[in-house]
MIDRENZA-798476 format. One record per residue (C-alpha): residue number from 1; residue in one letter; x, y, z. Coordinates in nm, 2 decimals. Layout:
BEGIN
<r><seq>NUM</seq><type>A</type><X>X</X><Y>Y</Y><Z>Z</Z></r>
...
***
This chain:
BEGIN
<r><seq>1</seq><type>X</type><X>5.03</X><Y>4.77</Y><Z>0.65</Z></r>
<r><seq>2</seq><type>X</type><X>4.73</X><Y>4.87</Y><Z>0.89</Z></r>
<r><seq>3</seq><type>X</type><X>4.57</X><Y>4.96</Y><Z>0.53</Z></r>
<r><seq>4</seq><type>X</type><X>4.61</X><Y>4.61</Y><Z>0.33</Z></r>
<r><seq>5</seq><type>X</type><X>4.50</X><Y>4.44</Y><Z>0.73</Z></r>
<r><seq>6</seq><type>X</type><X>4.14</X><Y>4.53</Y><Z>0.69</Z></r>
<r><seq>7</seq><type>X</type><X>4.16</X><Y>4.43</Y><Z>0.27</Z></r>
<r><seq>8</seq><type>X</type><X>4.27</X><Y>4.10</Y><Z>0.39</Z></r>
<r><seq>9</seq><type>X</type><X>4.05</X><Y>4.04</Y><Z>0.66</Z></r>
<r><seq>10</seq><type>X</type><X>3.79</X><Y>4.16</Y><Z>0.41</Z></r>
<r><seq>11</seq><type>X</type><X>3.90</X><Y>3.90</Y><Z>0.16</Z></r>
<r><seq>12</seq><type>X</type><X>3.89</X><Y>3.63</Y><Z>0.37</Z></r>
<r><seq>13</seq><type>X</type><X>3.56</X><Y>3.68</Y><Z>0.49</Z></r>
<r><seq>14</seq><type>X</type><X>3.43</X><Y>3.62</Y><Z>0.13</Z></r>
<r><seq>15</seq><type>X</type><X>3.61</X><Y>3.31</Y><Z>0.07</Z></r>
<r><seq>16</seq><type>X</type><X>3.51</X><Y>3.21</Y><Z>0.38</Z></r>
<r><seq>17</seq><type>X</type><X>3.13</X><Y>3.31</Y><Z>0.28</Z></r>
<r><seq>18</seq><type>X</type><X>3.20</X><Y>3.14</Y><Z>-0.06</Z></r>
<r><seq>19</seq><type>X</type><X>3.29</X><Y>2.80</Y><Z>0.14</Z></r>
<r><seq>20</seq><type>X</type><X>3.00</X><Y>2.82</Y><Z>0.35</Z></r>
<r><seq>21</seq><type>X</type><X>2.78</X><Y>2.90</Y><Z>0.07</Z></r>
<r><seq>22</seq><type>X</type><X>2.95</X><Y>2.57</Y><Z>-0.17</Z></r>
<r><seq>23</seq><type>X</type><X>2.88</X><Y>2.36</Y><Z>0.13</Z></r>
<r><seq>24</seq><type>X</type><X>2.52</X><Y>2.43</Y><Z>0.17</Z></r>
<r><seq>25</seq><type>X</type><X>2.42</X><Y>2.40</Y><Z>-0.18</Z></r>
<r><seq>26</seq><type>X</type><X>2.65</X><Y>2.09</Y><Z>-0.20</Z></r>
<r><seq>27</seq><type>X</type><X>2.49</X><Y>1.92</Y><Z>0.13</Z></r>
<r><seq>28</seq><type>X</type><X>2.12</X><Y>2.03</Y><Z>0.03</Z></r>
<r><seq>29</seq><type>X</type><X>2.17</X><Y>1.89</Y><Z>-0.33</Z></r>
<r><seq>30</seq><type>X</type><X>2.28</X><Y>1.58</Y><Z>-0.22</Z></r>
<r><seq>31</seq><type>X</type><X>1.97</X><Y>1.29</Y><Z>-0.08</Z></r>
<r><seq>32</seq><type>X</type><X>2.02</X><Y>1.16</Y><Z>0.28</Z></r>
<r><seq>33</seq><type>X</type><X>2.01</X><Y>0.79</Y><Z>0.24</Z></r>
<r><seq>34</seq><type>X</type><X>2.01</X><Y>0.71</Y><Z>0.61</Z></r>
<r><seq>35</seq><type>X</type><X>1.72</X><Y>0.93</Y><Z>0.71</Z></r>
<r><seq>36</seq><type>X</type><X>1.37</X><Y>0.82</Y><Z>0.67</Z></r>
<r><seq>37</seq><type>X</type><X>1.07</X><Y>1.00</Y><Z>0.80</Z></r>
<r><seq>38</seq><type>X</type><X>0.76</X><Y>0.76</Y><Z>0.94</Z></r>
<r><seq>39</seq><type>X</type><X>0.43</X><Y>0.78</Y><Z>1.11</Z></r>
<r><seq>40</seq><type>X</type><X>0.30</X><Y>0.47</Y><Z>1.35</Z></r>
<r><seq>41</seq><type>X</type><X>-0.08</X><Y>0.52</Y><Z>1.49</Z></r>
<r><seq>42</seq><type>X</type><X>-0.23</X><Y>0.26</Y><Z>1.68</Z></r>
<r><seq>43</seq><type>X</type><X>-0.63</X><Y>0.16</Y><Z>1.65</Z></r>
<r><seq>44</seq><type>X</type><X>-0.72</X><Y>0.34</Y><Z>1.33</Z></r>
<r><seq>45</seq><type>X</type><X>-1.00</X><Y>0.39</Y><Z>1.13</Z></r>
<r><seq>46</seq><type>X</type><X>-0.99</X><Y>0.56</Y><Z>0.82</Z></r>
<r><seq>47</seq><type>X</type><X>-1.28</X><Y>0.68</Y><Z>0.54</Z></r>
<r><seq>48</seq><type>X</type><X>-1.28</X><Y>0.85</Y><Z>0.23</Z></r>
<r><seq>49</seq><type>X</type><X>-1.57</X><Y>1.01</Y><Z>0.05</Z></r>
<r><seq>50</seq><type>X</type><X>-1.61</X><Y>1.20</Y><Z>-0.25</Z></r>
<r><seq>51</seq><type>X</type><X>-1.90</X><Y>1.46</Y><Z>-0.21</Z></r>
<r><seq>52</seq><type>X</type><X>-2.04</X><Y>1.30</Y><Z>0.04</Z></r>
<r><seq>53</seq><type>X</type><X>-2.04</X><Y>0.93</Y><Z>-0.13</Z></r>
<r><seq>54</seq><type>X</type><X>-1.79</X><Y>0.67</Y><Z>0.06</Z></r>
<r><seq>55</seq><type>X</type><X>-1.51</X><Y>0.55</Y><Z>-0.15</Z></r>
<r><seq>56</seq><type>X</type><X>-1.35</X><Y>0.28</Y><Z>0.11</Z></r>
<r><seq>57</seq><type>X</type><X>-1.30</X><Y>0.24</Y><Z>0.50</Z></r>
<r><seq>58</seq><type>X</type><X>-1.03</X><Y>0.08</Y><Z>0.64</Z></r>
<r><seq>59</seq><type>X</type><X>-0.94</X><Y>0.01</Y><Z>0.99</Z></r>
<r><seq>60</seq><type>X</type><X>-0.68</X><Y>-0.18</Y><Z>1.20</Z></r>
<r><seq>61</seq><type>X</type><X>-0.44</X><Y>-0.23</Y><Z>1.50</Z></r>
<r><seq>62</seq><type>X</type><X>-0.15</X><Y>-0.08</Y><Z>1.38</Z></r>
<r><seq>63</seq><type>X</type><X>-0.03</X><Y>0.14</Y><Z>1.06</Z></r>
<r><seq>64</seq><type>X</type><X>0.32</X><Y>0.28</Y><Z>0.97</Z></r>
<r><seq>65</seq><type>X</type><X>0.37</X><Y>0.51</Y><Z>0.70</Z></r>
<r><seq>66</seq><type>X</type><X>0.71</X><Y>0.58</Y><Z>0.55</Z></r>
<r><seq>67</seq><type>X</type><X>0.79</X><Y>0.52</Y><Z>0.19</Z></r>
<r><seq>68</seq><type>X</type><X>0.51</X><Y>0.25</Y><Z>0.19</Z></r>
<r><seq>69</seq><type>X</type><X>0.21</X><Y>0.23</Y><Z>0.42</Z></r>
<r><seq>70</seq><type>X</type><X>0.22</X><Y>-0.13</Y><Z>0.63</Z></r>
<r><seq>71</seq><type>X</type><X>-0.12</X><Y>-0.20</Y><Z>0.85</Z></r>
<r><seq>72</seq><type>X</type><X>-0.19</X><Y>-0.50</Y><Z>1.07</Z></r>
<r><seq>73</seq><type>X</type><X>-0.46</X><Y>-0.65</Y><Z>1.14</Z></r>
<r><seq>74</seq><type>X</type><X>-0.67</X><Y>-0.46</Y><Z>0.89</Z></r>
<r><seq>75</seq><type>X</type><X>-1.01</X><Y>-0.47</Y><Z>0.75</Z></r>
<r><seq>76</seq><type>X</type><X>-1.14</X><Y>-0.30</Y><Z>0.46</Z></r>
<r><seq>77</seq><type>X</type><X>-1.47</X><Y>-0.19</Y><Z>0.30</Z></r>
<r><seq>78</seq><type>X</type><X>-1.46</X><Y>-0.09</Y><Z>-0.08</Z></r>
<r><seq>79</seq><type>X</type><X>-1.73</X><Y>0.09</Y><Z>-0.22</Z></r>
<r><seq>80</seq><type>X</type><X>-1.89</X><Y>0.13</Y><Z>-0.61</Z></r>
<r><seq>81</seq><type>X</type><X>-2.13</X><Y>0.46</Y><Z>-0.62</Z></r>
<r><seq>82</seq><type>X</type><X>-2.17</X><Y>0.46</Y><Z>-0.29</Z></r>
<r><seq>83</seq><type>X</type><X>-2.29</X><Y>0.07</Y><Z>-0.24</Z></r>
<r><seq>84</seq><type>X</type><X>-2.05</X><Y>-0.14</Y><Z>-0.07</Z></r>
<r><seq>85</seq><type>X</type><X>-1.85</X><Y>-0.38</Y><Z>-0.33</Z></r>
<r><seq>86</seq><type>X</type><X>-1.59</X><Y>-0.59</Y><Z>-0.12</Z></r>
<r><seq>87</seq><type>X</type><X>-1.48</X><Y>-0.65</Y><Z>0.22</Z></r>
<r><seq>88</seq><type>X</type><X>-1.07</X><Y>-0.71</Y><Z>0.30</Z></r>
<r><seq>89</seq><type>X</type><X>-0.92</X><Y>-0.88</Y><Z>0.56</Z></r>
<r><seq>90</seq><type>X</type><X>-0.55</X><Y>-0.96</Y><Z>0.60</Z></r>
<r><seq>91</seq><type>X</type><X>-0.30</X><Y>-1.00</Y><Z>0.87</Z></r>
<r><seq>92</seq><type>X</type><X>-0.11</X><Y>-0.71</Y><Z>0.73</Z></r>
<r><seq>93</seq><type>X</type><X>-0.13</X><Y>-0.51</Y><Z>0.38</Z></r>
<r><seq>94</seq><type>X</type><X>0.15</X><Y>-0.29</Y><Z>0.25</Z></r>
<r><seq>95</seq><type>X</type><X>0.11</X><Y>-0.04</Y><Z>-0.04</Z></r>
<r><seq>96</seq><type>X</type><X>0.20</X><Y>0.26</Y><Z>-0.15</Z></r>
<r><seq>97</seq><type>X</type><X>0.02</X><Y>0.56</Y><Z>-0.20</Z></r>
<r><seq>98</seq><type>X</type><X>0.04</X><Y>0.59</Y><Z>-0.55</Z></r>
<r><seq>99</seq><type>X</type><X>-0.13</X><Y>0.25</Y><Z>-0.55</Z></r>
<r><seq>100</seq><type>X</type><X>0.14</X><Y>0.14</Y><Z>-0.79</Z></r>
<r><seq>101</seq><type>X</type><X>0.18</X><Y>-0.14</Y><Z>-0.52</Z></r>
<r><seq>102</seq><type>X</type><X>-0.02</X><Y>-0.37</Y><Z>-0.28</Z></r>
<r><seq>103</seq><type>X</type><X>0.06</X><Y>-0.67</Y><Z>-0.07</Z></r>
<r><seq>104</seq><type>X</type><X>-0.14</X><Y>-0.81</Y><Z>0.13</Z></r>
<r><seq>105</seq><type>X</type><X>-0.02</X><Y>-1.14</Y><Z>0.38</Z></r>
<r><seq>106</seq><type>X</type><X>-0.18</X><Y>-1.38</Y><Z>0.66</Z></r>
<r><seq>107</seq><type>X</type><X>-0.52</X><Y>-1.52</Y><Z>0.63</Z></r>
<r><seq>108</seq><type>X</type><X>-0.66</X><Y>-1.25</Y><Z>0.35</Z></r>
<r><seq>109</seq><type>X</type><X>-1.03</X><Y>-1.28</Y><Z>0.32</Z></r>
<r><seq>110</seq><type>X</type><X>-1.21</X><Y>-1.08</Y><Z>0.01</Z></r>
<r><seq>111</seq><type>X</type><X>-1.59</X><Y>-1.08</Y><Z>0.03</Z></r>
<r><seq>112</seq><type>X</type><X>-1.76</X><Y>-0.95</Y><Z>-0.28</Z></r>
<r><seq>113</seq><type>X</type><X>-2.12</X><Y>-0.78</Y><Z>-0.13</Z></r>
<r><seq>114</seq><type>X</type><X>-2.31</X><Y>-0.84</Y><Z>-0.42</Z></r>
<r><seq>115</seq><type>X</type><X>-2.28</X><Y>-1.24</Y><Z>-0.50</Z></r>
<r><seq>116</seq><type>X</type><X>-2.16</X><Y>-1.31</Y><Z>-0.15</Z></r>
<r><seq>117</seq><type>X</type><X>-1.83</X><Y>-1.47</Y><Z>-0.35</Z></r>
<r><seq>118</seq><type>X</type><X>-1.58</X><Y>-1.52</Y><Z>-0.10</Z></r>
<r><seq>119</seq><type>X</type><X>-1.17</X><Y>-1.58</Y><Z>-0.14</Z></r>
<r><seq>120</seq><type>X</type><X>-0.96</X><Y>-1.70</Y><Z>0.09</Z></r>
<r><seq>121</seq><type>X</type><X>-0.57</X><Y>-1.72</Y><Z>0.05</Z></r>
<r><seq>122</seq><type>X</type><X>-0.25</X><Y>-1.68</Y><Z>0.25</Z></r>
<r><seq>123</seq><type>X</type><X>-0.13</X><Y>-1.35</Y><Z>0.02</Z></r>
<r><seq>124</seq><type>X</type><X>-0.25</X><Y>-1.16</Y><Z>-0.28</Z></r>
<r><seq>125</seq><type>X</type><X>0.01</X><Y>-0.87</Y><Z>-0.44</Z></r>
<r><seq>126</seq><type>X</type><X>-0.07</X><Y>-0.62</Y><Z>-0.70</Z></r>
<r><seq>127</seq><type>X</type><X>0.14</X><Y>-0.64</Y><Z>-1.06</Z></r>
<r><seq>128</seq><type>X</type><X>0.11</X><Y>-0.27</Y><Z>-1.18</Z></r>
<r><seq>129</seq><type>X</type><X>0.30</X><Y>-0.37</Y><Z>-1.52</Z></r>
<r><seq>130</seq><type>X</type><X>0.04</X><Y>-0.68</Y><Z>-1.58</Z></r>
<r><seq>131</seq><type>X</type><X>-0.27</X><Y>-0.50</Y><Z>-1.42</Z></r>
<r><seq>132</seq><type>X</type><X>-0.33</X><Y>-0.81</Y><Z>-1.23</Z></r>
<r><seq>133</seq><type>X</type><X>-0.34</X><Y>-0.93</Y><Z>-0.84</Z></r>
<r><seq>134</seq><type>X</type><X>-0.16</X><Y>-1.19</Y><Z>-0.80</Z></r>
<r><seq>135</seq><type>X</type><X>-0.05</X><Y>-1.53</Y><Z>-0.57</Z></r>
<r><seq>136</seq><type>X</type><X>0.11</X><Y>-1.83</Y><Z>-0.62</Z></r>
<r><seq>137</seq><type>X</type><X>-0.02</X><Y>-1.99</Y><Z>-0.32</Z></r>
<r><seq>138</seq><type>X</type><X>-0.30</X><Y>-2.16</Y><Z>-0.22</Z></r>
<r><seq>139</seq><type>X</type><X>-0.66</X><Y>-2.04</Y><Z>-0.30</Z></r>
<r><seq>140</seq><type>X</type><X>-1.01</X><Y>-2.09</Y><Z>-0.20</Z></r>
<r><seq>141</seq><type>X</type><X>-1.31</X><Y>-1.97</Y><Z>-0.35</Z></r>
<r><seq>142</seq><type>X</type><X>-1.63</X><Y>-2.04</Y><Z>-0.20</Z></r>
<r><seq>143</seq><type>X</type><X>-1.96</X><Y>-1.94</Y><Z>-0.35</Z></r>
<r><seq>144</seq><type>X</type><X>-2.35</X><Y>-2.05</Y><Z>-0.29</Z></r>
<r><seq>145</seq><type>X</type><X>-2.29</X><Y>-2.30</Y><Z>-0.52</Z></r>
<r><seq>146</seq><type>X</type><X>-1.95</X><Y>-2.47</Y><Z>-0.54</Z></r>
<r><seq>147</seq><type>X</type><X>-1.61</X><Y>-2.44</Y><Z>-0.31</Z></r>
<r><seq>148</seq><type>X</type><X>-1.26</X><Y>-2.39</Y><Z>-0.57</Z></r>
<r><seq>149</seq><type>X</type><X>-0.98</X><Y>-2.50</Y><Z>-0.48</Z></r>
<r><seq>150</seq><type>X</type><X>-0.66</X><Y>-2.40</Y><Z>-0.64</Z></r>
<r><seq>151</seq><type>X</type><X>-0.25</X><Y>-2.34</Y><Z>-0.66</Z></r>
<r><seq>152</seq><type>X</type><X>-0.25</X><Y>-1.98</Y><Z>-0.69</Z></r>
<r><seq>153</seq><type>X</type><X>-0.48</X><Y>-1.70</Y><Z>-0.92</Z></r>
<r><seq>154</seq><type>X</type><X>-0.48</X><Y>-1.40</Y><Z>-1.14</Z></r>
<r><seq>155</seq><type>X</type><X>-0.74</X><Y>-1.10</Y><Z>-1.14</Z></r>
<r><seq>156</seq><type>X</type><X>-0.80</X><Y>-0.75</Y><Z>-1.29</Z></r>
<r><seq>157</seq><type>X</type><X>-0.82</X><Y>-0.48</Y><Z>-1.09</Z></r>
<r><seq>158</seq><type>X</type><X>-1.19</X><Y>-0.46</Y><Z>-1.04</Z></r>
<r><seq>159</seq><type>X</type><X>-1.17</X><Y>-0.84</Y><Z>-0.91</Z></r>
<r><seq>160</seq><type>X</type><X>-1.44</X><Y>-0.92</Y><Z>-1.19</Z></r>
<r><seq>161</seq><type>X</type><X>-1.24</X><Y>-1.16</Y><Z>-1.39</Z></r>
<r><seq>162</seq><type>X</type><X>-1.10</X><Y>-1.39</Y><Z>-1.12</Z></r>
<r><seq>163</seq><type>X</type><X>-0.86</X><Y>-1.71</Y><Z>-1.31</Z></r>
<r><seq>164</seq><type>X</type><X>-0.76</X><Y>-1.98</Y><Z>-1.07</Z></r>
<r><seq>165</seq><type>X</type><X>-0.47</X><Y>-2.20</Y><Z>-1.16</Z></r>
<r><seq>166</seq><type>X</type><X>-0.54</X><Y>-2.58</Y><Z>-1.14</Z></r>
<r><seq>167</seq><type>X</type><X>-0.89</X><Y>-2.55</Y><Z>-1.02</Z></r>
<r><seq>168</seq><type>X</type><X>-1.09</X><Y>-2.85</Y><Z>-0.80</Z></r>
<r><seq>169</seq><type>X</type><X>-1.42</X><Y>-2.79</Y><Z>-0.75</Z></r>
<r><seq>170</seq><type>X</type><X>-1.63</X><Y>-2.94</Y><Z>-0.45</Z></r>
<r><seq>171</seq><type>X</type><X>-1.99</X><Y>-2.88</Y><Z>-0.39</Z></r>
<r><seq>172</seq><type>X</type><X>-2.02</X><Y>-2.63</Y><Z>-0.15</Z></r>
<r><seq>173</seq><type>X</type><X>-2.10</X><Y>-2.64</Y><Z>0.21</Z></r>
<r><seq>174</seq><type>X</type><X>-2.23</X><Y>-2.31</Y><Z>0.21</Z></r>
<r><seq>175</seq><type>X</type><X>-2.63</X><Y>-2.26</Y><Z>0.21</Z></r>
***
């Protein structure tokens, strides 16, 4: 009996292995839906360049990074070979990484450097299966020559082609 003890004892140890074992590949297979991992940094200012050329800037009060990156109170500066191409301004922006998604919300202002074009709007989003930004809001575009009005717009990417819905157009105040 002493003999079959240590078998036993033996035996149970590698089911009890086996267990252990099924339960950590089970538990690491599985995704934790309740844990999220995030970053929060207060006063920011961030720049990228590629070989020495900026690509944007953007700075703010507050950013939070988990699955999408939120900033408030931000400001932007966009660059095209190294010249600067717009200025941003919103309340707060949310987007991902990927850049498969942008939001921006609260007094938005885009300045393009080159005409001196500005936009004003309450929100602007980003339509990655369209290729357009987006809002259905309230729009003004104020230029050198003219001040738009307008119940929302559509743009590419690059902000070049810019088509405001149900456009009123006012001389401009701006000289």
């Amino acid at each position: 009996m002493c003999a079959q003890g240590p078998r036993r004892m033996e035996k149970s140890f590698k089911i009890l292995r086996y267990l252990i074992s099924a339960v950590i590949l089970y538990s690491c297979s599985k995704p934790v839906s309740n844990f999220s991992v995030s970053e929060r940094i207060s006063g920011f200012s961030i720049k990228k360049t590629q070989n020495g050329i900026p690509q944007w800037e953007i700075e703010g009060s507050k950013l939070v990074k988990g699955k999408k990156i939120s900033l408030e109170a931000s400001r932007g500066r966009f660059y095209e070979k190294g010249r600067q191409k717009y200025f941003v301004k919103a309340d707060k922006a949310v987007f991902t990484e990927e850049g498969d998604y942008l939001e921006l919300n609260g007094n938005v202002v885009i300045k393009n450097a080159a005409d001196g074009t500005e936009l004003y709007l309450n929100d602007l989003a980003w339509d990655e299966k369209r290729q357009v930004y987006f809002t259905d809001n309230r729009v003004r575009q104020v230029s050198k020559d003219s001040v738009v009005l307008g119940d929302g717009l559509t743009s590419d990417r690059d902000l070049n082609r810019i088509e405001i819905k149900n456009p009123h157009v006012k001389a401009s105040d701006k000289k």
